[in-house]
C-alpha positions in Angstrom: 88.8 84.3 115.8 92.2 84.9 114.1 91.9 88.8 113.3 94.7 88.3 110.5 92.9 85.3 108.5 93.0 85.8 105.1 94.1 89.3 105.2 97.0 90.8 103.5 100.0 92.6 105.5 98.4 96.0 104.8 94.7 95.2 106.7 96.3 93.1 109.5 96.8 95.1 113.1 99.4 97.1 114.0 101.3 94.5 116.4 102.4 92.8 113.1 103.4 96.1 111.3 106.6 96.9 112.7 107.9 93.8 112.6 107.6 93.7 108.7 109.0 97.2 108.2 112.0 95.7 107.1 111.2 93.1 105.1 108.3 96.1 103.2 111.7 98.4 102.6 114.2 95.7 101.5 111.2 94.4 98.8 111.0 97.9 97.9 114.8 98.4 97.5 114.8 95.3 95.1 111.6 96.3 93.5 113.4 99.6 92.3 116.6 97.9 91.3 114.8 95.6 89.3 112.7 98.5 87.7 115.9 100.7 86.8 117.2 97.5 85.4 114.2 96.8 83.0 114.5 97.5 80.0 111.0 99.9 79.7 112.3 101.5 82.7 109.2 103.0 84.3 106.7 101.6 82.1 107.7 98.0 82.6 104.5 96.0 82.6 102.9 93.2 84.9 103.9 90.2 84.8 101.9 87.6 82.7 101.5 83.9 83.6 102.3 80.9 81.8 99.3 78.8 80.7 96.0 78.8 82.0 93.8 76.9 85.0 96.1 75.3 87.9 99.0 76.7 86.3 98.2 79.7 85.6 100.1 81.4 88.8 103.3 80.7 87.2 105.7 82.9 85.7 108.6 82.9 83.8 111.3 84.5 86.0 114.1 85.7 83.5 114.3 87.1 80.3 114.5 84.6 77.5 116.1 84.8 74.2 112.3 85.2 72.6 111.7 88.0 74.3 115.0 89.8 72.2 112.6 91.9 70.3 109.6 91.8 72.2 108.9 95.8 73.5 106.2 94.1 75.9 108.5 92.0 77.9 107.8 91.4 81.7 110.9 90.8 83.3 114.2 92.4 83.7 117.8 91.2 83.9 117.3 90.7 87.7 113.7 88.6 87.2 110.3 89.7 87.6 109.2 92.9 87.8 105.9 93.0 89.6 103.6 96.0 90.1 101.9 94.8 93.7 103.7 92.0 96.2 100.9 91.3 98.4 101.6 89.1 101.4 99.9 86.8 104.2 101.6 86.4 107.7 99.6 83.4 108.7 100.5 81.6 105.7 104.0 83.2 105.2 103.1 83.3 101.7 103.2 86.5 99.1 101.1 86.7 95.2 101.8 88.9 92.8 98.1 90.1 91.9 98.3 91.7 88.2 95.0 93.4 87.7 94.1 96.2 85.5 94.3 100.2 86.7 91.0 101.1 87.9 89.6 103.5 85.7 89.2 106.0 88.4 92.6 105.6 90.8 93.0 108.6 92.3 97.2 108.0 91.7 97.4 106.9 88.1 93.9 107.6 86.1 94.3 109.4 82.6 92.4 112.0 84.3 95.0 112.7 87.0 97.6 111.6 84.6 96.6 114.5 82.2 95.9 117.1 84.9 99.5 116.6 86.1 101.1 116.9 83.0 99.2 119.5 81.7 99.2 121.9 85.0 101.8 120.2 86.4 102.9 121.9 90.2 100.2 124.4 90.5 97.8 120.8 90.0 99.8 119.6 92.4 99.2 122.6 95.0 95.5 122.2 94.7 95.5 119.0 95.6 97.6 119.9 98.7 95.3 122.1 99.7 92.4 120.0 99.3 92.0 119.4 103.0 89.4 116.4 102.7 90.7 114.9 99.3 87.7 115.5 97.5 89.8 117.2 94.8 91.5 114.2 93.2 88.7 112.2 93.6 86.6 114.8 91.5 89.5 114.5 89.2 89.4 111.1 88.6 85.5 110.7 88.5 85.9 109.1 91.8 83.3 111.0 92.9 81.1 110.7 89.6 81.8 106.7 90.2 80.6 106.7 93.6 77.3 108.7 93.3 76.3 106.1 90.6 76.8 103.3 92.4 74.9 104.7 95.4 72.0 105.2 93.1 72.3 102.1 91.7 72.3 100.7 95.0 69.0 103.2 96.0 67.7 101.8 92.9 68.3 98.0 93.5 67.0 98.6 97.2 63.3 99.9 96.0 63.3 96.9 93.6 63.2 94.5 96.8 60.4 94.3 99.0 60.9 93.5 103.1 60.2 89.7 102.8 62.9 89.4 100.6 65.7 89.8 103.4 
């Protein structure tokens, strides 16, 4: 079986990494020239596609005159300006997946977002010293998220008798 079908760079083995080191940093390089050239900077959103259905993957790579006095424009000067580049080595194919922040990310979650700004490096220190991680993902409700679900689960499992698998 082919251990890299339908897998993105990130969860294929580690024969395939090193070769792709370059190509990672270079799209990184022109990921961040494309971001200091937006014109929201850091905040620059996703983004969006044109149409819906088959179509839907498409985007409109420049800025256009209509988008003059829109604040909520998606591309920069130098094109798109996308917030994941996800690619396929079998395929030699990469998507741009936009998809909204998960409510508990342990990197950009209002929670962690808020803890930051409002305890800034000493927030940072404890999460240093948080050996196991455990404290950001208490921050975030990680934790909180995860305990549910397991219950849920526990729940869901009691529901269903032995014949049913």
């Amino acid at each position: 079986e082919n251990s890299t079908n339908n897998r993105t760079l990130d969860q294929q083995c580690t024969v395939t990494r090193p070769g792709l080191a370059p190509i990672a940093s270079s799209m990184a390089v022109e990921l961040m020239v494309s971001l200091l050239h937006h014109p929201l900077g850091h905040a620059a959103p996703a983004p969006r596609s044109i149409g819906s259905g088959e179509g839907a993957r498409r985007y409109r790579p420049t800025v256009s005159e209509d988008d003059a006095d829109n604040t909520e424009t998606t591309v920069s000067p130098l094109g798109l300006m996308p917030h994941q580049i996800r690619g396929s080595i079998v395929s030699y194919t990469m998507m741009t997946p936009t998809v909204p922040a998960f409510a508990h990310c342990t990197g950009c979650s209002n929670a962690i977002v808020q803890s930051y700004k409002s305890r800034g490096f000493e927030f940072v220190k404890e999460v240093c010293n948080s050996l196991d991680g455990a404290h950001l993902e208490n921050v975030s409700g990680l934790t909180e998220s995860r305990r549910q679900a397991e219950k849920m689960m526990e729940e869901a499992m009691e529901d269903w008798g032995d014949d049913d698998f």
